[in-house]
C-alpha positions in Angstrom: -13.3 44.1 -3.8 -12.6 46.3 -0.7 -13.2 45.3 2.7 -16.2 46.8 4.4 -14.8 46.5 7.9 -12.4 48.6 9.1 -9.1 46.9 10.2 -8.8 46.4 13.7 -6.1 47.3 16.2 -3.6 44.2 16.7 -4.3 43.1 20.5 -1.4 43.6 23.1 -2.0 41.7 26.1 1.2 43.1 27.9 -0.7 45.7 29.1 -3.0 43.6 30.6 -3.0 43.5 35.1 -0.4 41.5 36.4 -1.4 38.7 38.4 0.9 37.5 41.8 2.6 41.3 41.0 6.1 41.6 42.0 9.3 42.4 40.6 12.1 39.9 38.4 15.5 38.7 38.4 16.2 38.6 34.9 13.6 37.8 31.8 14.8 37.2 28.4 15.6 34.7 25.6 18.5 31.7 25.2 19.5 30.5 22.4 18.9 32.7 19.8 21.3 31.9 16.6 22.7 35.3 15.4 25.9 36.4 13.9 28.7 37.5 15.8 31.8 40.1 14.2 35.0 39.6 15.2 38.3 40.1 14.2 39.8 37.3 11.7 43.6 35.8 11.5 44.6 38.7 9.5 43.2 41.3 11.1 40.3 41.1 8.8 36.9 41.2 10.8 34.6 38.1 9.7 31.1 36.9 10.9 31.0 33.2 13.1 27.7 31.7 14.1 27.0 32.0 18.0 24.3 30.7 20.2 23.4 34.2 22.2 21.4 34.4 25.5 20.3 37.8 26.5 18.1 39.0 29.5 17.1 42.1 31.5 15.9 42.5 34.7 11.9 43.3 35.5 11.9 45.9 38.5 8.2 47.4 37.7 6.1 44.6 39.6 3.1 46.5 37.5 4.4 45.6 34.5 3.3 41.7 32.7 6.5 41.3 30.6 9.3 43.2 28.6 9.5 44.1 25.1 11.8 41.1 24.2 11.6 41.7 20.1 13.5 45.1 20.5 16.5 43.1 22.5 16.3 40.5 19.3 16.4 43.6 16.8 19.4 45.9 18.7 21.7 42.3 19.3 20.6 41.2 15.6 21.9 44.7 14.6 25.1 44.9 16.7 26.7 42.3 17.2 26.8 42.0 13.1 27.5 45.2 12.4 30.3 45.8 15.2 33.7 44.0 16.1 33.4 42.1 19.7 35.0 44.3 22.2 34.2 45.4 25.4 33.0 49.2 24.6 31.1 46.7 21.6 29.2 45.1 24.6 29.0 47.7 27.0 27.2 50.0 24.2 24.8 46.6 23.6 23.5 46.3 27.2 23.0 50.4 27.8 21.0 49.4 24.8 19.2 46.4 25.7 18.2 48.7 29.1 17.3 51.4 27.0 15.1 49.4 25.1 12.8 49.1 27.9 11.6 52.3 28.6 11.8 52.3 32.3 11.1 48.8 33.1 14.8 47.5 33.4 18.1 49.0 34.8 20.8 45.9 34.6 21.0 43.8 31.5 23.4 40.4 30.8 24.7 38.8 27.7 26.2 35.4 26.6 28.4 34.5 23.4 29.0 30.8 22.5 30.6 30.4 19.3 34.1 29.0 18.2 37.0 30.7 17.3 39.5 29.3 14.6 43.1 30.5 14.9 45.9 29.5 12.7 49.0 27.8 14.5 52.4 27.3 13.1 53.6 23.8 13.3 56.4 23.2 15.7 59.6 22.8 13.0 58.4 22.6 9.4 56.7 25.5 7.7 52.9 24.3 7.9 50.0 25.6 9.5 46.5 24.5 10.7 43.2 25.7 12.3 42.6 25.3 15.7 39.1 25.7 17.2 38.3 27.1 20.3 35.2 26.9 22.4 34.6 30.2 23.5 31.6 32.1 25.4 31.5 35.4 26.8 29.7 36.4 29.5 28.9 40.4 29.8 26.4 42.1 32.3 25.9 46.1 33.2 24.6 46.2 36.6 24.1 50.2 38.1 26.6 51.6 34.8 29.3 48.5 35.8 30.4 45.9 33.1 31.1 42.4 34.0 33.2 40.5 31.6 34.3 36.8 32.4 35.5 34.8 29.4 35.1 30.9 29.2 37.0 28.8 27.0 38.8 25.8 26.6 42.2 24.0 25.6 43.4 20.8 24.7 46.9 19.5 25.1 48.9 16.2 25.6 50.3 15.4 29.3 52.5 12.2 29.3 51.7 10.5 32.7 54.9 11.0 35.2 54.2 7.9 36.7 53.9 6.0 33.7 57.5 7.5 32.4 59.5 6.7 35.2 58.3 3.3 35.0 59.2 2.6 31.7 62.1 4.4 32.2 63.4 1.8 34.8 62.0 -1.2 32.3 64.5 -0.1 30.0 67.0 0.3 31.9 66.7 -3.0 33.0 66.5 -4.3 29.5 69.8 -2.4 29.0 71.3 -4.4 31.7 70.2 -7.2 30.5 71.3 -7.0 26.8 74.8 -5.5 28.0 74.9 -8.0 30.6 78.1 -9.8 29.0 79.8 -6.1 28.3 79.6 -3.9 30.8 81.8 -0.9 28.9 80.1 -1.3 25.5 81.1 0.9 22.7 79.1 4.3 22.1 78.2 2.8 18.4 76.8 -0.1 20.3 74.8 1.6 22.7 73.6 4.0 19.7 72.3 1.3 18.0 70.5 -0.2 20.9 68.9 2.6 21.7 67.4 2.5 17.5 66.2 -0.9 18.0 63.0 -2.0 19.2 65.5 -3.9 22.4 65.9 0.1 23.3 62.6 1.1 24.2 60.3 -2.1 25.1 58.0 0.1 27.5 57.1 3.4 26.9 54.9 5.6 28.9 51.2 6.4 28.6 50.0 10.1 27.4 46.7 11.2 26.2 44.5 14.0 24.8 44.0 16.5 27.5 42.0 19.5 27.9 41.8 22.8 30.3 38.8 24.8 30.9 38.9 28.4 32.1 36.9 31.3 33.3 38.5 34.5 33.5 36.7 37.6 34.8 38.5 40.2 33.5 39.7 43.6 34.9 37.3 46.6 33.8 40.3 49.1 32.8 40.9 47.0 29.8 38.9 47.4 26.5 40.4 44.2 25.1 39.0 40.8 24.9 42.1 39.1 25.4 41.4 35.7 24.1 44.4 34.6 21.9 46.7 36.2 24.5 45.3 34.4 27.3 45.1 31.1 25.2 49.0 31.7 23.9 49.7 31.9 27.8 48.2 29.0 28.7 49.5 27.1 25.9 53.2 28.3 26.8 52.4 26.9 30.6 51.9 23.9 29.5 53.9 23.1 26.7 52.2 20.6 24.6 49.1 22.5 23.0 47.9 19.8 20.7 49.2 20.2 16.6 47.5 20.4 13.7 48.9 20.1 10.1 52.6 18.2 11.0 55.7 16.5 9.4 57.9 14.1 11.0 59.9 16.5 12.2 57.3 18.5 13.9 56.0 15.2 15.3 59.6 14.8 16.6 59.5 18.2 18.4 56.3 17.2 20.0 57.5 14.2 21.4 60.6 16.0 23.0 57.8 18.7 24.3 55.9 15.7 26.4 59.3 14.4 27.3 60.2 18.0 28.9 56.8 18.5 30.2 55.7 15.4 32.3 52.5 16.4 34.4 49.7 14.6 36.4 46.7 16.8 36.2 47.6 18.5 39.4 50.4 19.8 37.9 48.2 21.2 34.5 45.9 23.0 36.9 48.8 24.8 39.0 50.9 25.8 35.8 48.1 27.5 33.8 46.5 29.1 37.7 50.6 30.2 38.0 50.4 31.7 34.4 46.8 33.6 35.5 47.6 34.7 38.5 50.7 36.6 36.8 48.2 38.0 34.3 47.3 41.8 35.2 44.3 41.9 32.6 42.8 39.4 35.3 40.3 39.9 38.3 39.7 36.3 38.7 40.2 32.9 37.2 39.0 29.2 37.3 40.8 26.3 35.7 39.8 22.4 35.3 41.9 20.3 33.9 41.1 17.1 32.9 43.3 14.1 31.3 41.5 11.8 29.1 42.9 8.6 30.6 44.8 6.3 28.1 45.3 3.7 31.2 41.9 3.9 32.9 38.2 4.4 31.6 37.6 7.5 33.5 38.9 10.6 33.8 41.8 12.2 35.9 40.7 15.5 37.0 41.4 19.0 39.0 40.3 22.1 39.8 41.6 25.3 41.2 40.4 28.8 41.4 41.5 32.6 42.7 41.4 36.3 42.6 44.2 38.3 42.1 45.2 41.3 43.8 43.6 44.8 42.7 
């Protein structure tokens, strides 16, 4: 049995007049779940959940809203379909704009997801994944793209303080031990040292972690994430392990032996690694140690732009 009515059109109250009219800073959605494309360990592109925030600006103070499902359907599309890059996300916001028909001219876009990179243990021939918070901030405003790129990285610091403390304890212990011998043999000492007599104090260290924004320079095409995470790794010298043996556990206790830092020092070797870096416009680091010795948190910040 057919309908005798005819099938009306779907109301669009978009078009409807615009109460308190006037132009807006940026309309869109946050949070959408999509999937993002980028390019795997191997080379290999893959697809990675990401939470994705998108907006555009409303300059017609006539107009009640913007056509929000088309930016859905174009970042759905897109950021599937093509590798994360920056011509990747400059082609995305001239469409998001052009989506609009006239009612925006600047568009922004933010990437949250997590990277996974593989790291080579420090000695033995294993490997393990890594994650890495990332998000990516992108925004065309009159034909110029804006890339900043957040993420973070977690390392060890062994407390300065703490070592030369324990340092002197042992020494004192030594004296005391050797108290009766003051020329003991080399065998004597050796063993000493093995014993639990050789190291009754030993100084605090603790999971740390450094987070960065980097607003990069707009002559590069790159997103120049493991790059800029091997160089800030490098700075500081103890990036946290993965998959390890006893002799990569060794290694990594020599690393926080040769790389004692308070936080101050964290901040000022990765802003010295940055400031060096000429992909970079500007850069801001916190670093923040995850007391072992306190409940609370030792913590510093420094920021900068580099020269053009």
């Amino acid at each position: 049995m057919h309908n005798a009515f005819p099938r009306l059109p779907l109301p669009d109250v978009a078009f409807d007049a615009v109460p308190l009219a006037r132009p807006l800073d940026w309309v869109g959605m946050d949070g959408m779940t999509l999937p993002v494309r980028v390019d795997g360990a191997d080379g290999v592109p893959m697809l990675v959940p990401a939470a994705v925030d998108v907006a555009v600006n409303l300059r017609d103070p006539a107009a009640r809203g913007i056509h929000m499902s088309r930016l859905y359907l174009r970042l759905q599309q897109a950021l599937a379909s093509e590798t994360l890059g920056a011509p990747t996300l400059r082609r995305l916001l001239d469409a998001c704009v052009a989506s609009q028909e006239g009612l925006a001219d600047r568009a922004r876009l933010r990437l949250r997801f997590d990277r996974l990179l593989l790291r080579r243990a420090l000695r033995s021939d294993n490997a393990g994944w890594k994650r890495y918070p990332v998000e990516i901030e992108a925004e065309l405003t009159e034909g110029h793209l804006r890339l900043t790129l957040g993420f973070s990285v977690e390392y060890s610091s062994t407390c300065p303080a703490s070592a030369a403390l324990a340092r002197q304890a042992n020494a004192q212990r030594f004296s005391e031990d050797f108290a009766v011998d003051p020329a003991p043999p080399a065998a004597a000492v050796r063993d000493w040292l093995e014993s639990e007599s050789g190291m009754i104090a030993t100084p605090h260290a603790q999971r740390s972690r450094a987070e960065l924004r980097v607003e990069l320079r707009p002559v590069f095409d790159e997103l120049p994430l493991e790059p800029l995470i091997d160089a800030v790794e490098a700075a500081l010298g103890t990036p946290v392990q993965t998959a390890v043996k006893r002799e990569d556990e060794q290694a990594f206790a020599l690393a926080n032996g040769a790389n004692l830092m308070f936080c101050e020092d964290a901040a000022r070797r990765i802003a010295a690694a940055l400031a060096a870096d000429s992909r970079v416009a500007a850069w801001s680091v916190r670093a923040a140690h995850l007391e072992s010795l306190h409940p609370h948190d030792a913590v510093a910040s420094v920021s900068g732009r580099n020269p053009a």
